[in-house]
Structures are given as C-alpha cells and as structure tokens.
N, C-alpha and C positions, 0 to 999 in steps of 0.2 A: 392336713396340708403338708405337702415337701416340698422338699426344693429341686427335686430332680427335677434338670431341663427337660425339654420336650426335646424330641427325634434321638434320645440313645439308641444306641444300634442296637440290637438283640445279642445275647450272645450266641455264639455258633454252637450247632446240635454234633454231639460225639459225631466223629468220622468225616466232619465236614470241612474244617477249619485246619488253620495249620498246621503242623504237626500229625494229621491223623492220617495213616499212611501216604501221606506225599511229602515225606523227606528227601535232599536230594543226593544226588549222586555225582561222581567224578565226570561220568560222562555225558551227565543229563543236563537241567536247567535250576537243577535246585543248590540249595548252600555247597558251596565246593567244586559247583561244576565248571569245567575248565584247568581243575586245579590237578596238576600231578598226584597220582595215586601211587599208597608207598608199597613196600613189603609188605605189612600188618593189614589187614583186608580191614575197610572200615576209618581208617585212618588218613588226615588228609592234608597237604599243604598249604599255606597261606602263599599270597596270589604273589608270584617272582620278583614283580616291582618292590613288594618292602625292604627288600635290603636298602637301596636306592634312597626311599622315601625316610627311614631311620636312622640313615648313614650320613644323611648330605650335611649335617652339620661337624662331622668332625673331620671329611675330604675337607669341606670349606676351611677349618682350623687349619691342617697341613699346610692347603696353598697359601693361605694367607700367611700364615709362620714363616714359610720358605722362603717367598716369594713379594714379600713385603717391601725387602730391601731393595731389590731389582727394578721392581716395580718405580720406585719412587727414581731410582737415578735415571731409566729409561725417561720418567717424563721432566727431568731434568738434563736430555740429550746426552748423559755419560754411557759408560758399558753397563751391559747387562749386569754382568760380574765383579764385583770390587778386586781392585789390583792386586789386593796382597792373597784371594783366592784365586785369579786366574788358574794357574796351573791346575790347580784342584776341581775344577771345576766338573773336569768328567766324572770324578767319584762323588762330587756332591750331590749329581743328578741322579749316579747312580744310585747312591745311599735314600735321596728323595724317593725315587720312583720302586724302592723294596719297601722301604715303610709306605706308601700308599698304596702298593698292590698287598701287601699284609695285611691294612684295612680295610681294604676292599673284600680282601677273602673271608678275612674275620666275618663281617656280614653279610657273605654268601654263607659260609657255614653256618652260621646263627640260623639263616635262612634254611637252609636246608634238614637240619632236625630242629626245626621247629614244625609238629605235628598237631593236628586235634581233632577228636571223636566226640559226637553227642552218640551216646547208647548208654543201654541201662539207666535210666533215669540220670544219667551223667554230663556235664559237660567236661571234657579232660583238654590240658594241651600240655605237652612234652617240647621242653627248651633244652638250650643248652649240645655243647659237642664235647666240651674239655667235663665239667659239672654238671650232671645230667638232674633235670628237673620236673616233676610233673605236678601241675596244680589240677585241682577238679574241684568241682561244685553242683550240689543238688539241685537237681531242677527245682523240686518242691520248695528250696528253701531261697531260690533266685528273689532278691527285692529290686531290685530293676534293673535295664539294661540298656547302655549308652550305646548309641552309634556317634562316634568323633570321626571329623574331619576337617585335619588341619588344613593349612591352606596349601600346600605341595601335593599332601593326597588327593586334595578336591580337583585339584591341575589333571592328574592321572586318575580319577575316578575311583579312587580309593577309600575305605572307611576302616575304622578301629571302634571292635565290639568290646565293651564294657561290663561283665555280669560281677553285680554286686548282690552280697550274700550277710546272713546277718550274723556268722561267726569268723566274720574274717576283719583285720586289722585295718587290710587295704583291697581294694579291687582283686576279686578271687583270681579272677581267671582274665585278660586281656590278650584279645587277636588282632593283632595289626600282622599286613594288612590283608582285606580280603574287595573283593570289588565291590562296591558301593551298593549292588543292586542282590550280591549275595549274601551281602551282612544283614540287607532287611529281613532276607526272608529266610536266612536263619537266624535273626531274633523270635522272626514272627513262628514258625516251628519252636522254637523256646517257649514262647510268652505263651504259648497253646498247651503245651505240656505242663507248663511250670502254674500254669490257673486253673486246670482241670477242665477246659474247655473244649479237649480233645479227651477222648476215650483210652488214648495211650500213644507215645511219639517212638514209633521206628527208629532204629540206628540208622546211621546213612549206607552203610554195609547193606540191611538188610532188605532196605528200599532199591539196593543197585539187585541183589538177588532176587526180589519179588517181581523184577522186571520195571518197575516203576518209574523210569530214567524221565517220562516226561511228564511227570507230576511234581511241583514246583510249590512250593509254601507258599501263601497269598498273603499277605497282610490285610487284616482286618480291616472291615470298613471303620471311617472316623469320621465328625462330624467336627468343624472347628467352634471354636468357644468362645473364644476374644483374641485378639490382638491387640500388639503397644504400639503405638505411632509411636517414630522417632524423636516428634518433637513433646512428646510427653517424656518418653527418657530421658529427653537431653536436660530438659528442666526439671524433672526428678535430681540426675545428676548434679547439677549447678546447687538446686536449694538441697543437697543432701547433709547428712552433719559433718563432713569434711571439709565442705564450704563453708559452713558455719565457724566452724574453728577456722580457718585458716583467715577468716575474714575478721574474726574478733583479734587474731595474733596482730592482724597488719591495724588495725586501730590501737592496739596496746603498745604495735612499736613506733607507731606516730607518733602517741601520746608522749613516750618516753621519749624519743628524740627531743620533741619539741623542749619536754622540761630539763634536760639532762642537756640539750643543745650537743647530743651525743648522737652522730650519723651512722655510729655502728652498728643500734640495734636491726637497721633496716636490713643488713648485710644476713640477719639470719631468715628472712622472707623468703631469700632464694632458695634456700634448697627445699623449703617446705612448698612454695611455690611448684619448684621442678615436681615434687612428692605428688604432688594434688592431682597437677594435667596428666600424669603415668597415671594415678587413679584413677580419674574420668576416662582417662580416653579407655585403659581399660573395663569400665563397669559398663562404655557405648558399647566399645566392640561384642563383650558376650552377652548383652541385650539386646542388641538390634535385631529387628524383625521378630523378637517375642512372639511365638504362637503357641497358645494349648486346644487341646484338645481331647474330646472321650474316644474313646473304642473300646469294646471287649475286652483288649490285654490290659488297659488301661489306660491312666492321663499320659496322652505325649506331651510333650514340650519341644519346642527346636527356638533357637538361638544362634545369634552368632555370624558378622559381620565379615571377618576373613577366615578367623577357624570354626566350623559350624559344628553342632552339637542337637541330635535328639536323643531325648530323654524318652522313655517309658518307665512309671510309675504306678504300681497298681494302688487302689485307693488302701487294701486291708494291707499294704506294707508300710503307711505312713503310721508311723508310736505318737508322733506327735504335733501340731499344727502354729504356728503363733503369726497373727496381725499388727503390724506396728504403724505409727504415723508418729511422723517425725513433725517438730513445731511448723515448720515452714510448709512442708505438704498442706496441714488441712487448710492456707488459703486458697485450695486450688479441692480440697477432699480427697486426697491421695493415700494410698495404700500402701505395706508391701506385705507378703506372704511368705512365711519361710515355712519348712519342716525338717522335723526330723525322718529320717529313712536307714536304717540298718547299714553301717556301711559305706555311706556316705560321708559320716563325721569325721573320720580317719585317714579317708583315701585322701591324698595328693597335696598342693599345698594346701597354705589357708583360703587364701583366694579365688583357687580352684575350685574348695570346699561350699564357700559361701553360694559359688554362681550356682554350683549343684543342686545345694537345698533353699534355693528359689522357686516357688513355686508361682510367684506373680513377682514382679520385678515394682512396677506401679501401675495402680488401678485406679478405680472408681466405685463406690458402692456397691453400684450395680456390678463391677465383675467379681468382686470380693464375694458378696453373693451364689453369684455362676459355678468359683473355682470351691466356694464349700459346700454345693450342690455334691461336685464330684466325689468330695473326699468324705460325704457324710452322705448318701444318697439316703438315707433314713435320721433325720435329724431329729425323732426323741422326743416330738412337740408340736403344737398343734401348731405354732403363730411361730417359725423358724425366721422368719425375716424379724419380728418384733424382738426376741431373743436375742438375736446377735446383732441386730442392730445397737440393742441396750450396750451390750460388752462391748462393744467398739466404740461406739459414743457416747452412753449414757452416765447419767452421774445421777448420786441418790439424790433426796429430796432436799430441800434449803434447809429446811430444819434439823439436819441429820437425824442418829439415832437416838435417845432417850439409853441410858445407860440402864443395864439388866437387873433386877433383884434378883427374883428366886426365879428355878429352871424354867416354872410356867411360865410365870413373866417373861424371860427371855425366847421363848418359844414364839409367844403371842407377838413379840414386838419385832421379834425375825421376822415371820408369817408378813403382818407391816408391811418393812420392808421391802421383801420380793414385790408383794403389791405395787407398792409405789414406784419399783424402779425395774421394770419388768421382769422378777424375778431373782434379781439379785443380791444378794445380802452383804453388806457393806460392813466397812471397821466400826465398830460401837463411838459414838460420841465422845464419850470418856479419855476413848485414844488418840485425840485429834492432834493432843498435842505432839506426836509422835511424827505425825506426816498432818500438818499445819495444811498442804495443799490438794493432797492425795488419798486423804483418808475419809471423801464420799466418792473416791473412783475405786478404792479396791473394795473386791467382792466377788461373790461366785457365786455358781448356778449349777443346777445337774438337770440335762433331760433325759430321757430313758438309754440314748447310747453313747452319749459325751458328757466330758465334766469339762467349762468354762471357768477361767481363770480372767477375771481384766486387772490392771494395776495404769500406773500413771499417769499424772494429772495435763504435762506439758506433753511427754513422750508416752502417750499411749499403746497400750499394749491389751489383746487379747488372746489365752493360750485354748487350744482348744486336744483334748487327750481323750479318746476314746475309751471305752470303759475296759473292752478287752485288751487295751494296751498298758494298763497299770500294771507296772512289774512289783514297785515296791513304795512305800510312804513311810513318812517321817513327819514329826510333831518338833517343832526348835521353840526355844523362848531364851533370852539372853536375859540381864536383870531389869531392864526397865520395863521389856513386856511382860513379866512376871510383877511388875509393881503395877501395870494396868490392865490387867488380868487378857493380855491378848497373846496368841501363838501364830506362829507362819507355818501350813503346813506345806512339805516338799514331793513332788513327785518324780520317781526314780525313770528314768527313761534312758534310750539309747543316746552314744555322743550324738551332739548335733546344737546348730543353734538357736533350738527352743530349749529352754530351761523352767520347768512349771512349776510354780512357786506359791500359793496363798500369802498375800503378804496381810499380816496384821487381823485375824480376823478374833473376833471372839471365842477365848477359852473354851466356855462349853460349845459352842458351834465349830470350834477346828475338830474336838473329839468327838460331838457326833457326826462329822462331815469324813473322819478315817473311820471307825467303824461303817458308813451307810458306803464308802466306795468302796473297800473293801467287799462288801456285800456285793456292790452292784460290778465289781470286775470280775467274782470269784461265778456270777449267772452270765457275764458273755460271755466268759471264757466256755463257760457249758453248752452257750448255742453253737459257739464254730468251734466247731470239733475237727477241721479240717486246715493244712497248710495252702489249700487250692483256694483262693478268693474268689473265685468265679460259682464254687460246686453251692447252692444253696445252704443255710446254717440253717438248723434243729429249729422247733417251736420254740418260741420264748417259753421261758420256766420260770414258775414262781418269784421270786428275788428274795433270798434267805432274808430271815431275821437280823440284821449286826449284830456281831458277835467280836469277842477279842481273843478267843482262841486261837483263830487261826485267819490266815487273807494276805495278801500282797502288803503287809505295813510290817512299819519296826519303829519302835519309838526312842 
C-alpha cells in the first residue's frame, strides 16, 4: 500500500518538457524575451522596470527626508521654506535634485550590468558597475526555486527568481526583476534540467542560433493538493503559542496588580501586545491563500496575501520533515509541517526563514497525510496511514515497558512494543522518571525508506528523515541517563527547523538503532546514484550487515 495520491502527472519523456531545446531567446517568447541583448552572445538583462521596483524605497527616504519639513508648514498655511533658508533655497533644490538623480543612476547602473546566462549546466548572473560580481550555480545541485512577488512588482507584473542551492550560505543566485510570465518559464527550463527530466537544457544563445525563437518553456502540468481556508489560519493564528503566552503574561499581570495594588505591571502588556498583532498579522499575510501542489518539478507551494510567493520544492531535496501540534490545535486536530531544505535555513531573516520551511502552515489529518504522500511517495510499509498515524498521535500502552534484563529479554520486550504501539519503541519504564509525562510518547520506528522520530506528550512532535539523508549520528548520555541506562541519539542534518533527536530511548536499542541506520543510509545512498530526482534509482540492494567500521555516525 502507498500513499501516493491518485492523478500525479507523468513525468515528461527527454525532449519534451521544459528545457529540452525550447529555451528562450531575446527575441522570442521564452525566458528573457523582450529583454535587451548584450555584447556577450547568450547573455541577458533583467526587465528595465527593476531599478524602479528596488529603488522606490530609498527615493521615498529622500523625499521624505527633504521634504518633511515643508511638507508640515504648507498644511500649517506657512512658506514652503523656512525663513532663515529662504535665500538658500535655489541650492537646496539644487543639492536635493543631484543627490536624487545620483540615485536614480545608481540603479540604472546597477540595472544595466546586471546580466544572466543559463548554459553549461549553469545558472550565472553578473552584478555590480563600481565591484564587479558574479554568482552561479549548478543546475544539478538546484534545491528549489522561488518565484517572489512583492506587492509593487505585482503592480508592474513583475517576479524575483530565487535558486537555492545546498552549498551556499544564502540564496545562490537571485534575479529581480524579470516579467512574471518569464520567471515561470525560466524556472520551469531550470526545474527540467536541474531533475533530469529533460535530456539536456540549451543555453539561451544557442536556442536563438538553433532558430528556436518560438519555442517557449511550458511549465509542467500540476494537479492541486489542499488548500488553507483563511479562517482556519486566522484560528491557527490566535490559538498559536504566541497567544498562549501572551495570554498567560496578561493573567500573571492582573494577578500582580491586583495583589501589589500596583497598576504598573499592566503598562508592560503593551509592547508585547503591539509584538503579537506584527506577528499575527504577519504569519495571515504569508499564509493566506496556502496552496500545494504536485508536478514533475515538484511540490509547489504559493502563499502570500500582498507579497506573494511560489515555491518549488522537489521531494528528494527535502534532509528532513517534522509534524508539530501545539496544545490548543488538537481541539480543533491541527497540524503543521516544517522541513528542512539545503539552503533555506540561512537565507534571509528569521521569519523569512520559518515561512520558507513551511511545508503546511495548518492541516488536518487527512492533509498531513496528502503532503507526506509527496515527500515520501514510497513510504517503506505496508499500512503507511497506521504508521504515522501512530507517530503523530499514538502513545505506548498503559502499562508501559517492563525494564530490560539481558539483550534477549530486551529484544523480545522491544519486539512487544512495536506490536502494541504500531511499531514504535518507546523509553523503557525504568526512565519514566526522567519525563514523568512524555516518556510513553518517545520512540521510534524505521520503515524501509525513513526513520521516524515522535517525542512530546503536550507539544507533539513527529520527525520524519529519509534514510539517504543521514549525513551523520551521534549517541549523548549526560549522568542521570547513564544512571538509567538510557541515550538520546542525534541526527546530523542541514540548518533548518527540524532538529532529529531520539530522546531517551534504551541504551542497547539507541546502539543497535546507530549501527542498523547507518546500514540502512550507507544502501540508499547506493540506490540514487543520481543528483536528478526525477532520473529512476538502481534496484534495491541487499541492506549490509551493521557494522562500526564505517557509516554516517560518530559517537
């Protein structure tokens, strides 16, 4: 049984799809066309408007700097000009009006050697007039790619392409701006190249010399997944844990006022107050209209209430997946979905970050389900809804474990276990008094191509790590879990916020659980042999012995 939804779209046959000679050209219909063509054959500009679109926030800073004061006494019926500048007044406009044609030129120049080339397996662009700069990035090693559109470009039909890559600090390569309908479809010529779902992607050069001018990148068919009603955000939002705190502060500064008969504590509600609504209103605006969906290139995602946002995310670039439900969600069974993605953890703010590696904002069972269809289309297991069902809400059995004697004994009372709790192996008895609430919610599970992680009794959590994404593991024990013979093991993955953790589990079961991943990352890594997630992976092979010579751990 899987979980793949019904109607994925095929993926597209070499020669067919984007990228497979219909790249576009300056003069044609595909990425860049319309766009002035420079000296360097191949080479192309982003669309005239972005200086404009980049710019308008530090003209606005001028006038308003300059013009602030004028401003105010004009609608106080005085002079334009304060008396004691009058005379001065012709070089102040003059002085005004060189520094704002300065920055004006500024970002025409910026605009003008700003250049970019996809060829050679390349994506390149060339910045800078005074400091000349060039970023590039491999297609093969492309982890996903944004199309942003703030609300001024959306005005002017404009978009800013995003390729993020998984040895860079921050977004490798970013093209603002290009027209909205030529950023798709030179992602879509990208995401074709970059997944092996095209035979090989033409330079734009060589598609203008092939004659190809009216051969245009298509964007893959998609079929949608789920959507958030707004009024499921807004109530995510409100019961989120920022409400929660903010709500327990203003009971804790009643409480005091009341007994202190001291009016001041309430005085510190406001700024946290002001804090909260910037956060809400922020978490509406880059959720609203939440949509995902599958295609060939992969999960899209679009977002985003005045500055909109899609995402493309292929499933084999997510390292890492985690489930969370916060206490107030599950009266309502509410979800969210984060990952990890190469790339993502680094780039921009924090806030920026979080909405990025959102992969469901809030759900429902059922979409929770849907979106790890996507990202595990081979889930490793006969009974994939009973399994994760388990990790998400399951809890071992009332009686816990039975503490382990010798290795068979603890073998056989593992074994148990999994039985009782679909699979999952839980903190031994012994350690309960360690996590008093939480220690018959952790435990873990392995099916043939992910390793599930759950932990938290109030604030539930399920991690889900793919087997070929194990970089590296670690075994920790501080002294009290060495006095009850338990270890948390740690899995190494890219920044981001999933962090996969074993918390608490049994001594011999943390060390036979590094040795057996080890084994089982050291066999996916043998099936995809490939950086294209689209191109097929090898036969499954054997799955070695555990062994401690060698494998993704460090103890």
């Amino acid at each position: 049984m899987a979980l793949t939804p019904e109607g994925l779209p095929a993926a597209r046959e070499p020669g067919t799809g984007p990228g497979a000679g219909e790249t576009g050209t300056a003069g044609g219909t595909g990425p860049g066309a319309g766009n002035t063509r420079t000296a360097d054959a191949g080479w192309l500009r982003v669309h005239p408007g972005s200086p404009f679109v980049r710019g308008w926030v530090a003209v606005a800073a001028l006038f308003f700097f300059f013009g602030r004061d004028s401003f105010e006494r004009l609608l106080q019926g005085g002079p334009v000009f304060d008396e004691r500048f009058a005379g001065r007044a012709p070089w102040l406009l003059l002085g005004g009006g060189t520094l704002l044609l300065l920055t004006v030129l500024g970002f025409v120049l910026s605009w003008y050697f700003t250049r970019y080339q996809v060829a050679d397996g390349y994506v390149r662009v060339n910045t800078g007039f005074l400091f000349r700069q060039q970023r590039q990035a491999r297609l093969d090693r492309v982890q996903a790619i944004d199309v942003v559109q703030p609300l001024l470009a959306r005005i002017f039909g404009l978009a800013e392409l995003r390729f993020e890559v998984a040895d860079a600090g921050e977004s490798a390569v970013h093209l603002a701006y290009l027209r909205a309908d030529e950023a798709r479809q030179l992602r879509a010529t990208i995401l074709a190249g970059a997944s092996g779902a095209s035979g090989g992607t033409l330079s734009l050069s060589e598609a203008a010399e092939a004659g190809q001018r009216e051969a245009a990148a298509v964007e893959a068919p998609e079929r949608t997944v789920l959507t958030v009603p707004p009024s499921r955000l807004m109530g995510s939002v409100l019961l989120s844990e920022q409400g929660l705190a903010i709500v327990a502060g203003g009971v804790a500064s009643v409480v005091l006022s009341a007994v202190t008969e001291n009016r001041s504590f309430t005085v510190f509600l406001i700024p946290a107050v002001i804090g909260l609504a910037a956060a809400y209103w922020s978490s509406f605006n880059k959720g609203y209209n939440f949509t995902a969906a599958v295609s060939p290139d992969g999960i899209r995602l679009r977002y985003g209430l005045l500055d909109t946002q899609a995402q493309t995310v292929p499933p084999g670039r997510i390292q890492a997946l985690k489930i969370t439900q916060p206490p107030l969600w599950r009266l309502f069974g509410w979800y969210r979905i984060q990952i990890n993605v190469a790339g993502y953890g680094l780039a921009g703010s924090a806030r920026e970050g979080s909405h990025r590696t959102t992969l469901l904002p809030v759900g429902s069972l059922t979409d929770v389900l849907k979106v790890l269809s996507l990202v595990l289309p081979d889930p490793g297991t006969a009974d994939p809804a009973g399994v994760f069902t388990a990790g998400i809400n399951g809890l071992a059995g009332p009686t816990g474990t039975p503490d382990a004697g010798t290795p068979d004994t603890g073998t056989r009372e593992a074994g148990a276990r999994q039985d009782a709790d679909g699979g999952f192996v839980t903190t031994p008895r012994r350690a309960r008094l360690l996590a008093p609430l939480g220690w018959r919610r952790n435990g873990f599970t392995a099916t043939e191509t992910a390793l599930l992680l759950r932990s938290g009794r109030w604030w539930r959590n399920l991690v889900v790590v793919p087997h070929q994404r194990t970089q590296s593991m670690a075994l920790q024990q501080g002294p009290l879990a060495r006095r009850f013979r338990v270890a948390d093991l740690v899995l190494h993955t890219t920044a981001g916020p999933v962090a996969p953790r074993l918390i608490q589990a049994g001594l011999d079961e943390a060390r036979a659980l590094l040795d057996a991943q080890a084994a089982r990352a050291r066999a996916a890594r043998k099936r995809q042999t490939s950086e294209h997630w689209m191109e097929p992976t090898t036969q499954p092979a054997q799955t070695p012995a555990p062994d401690t010579q060698e494998g993704p751990h460090h103890g």
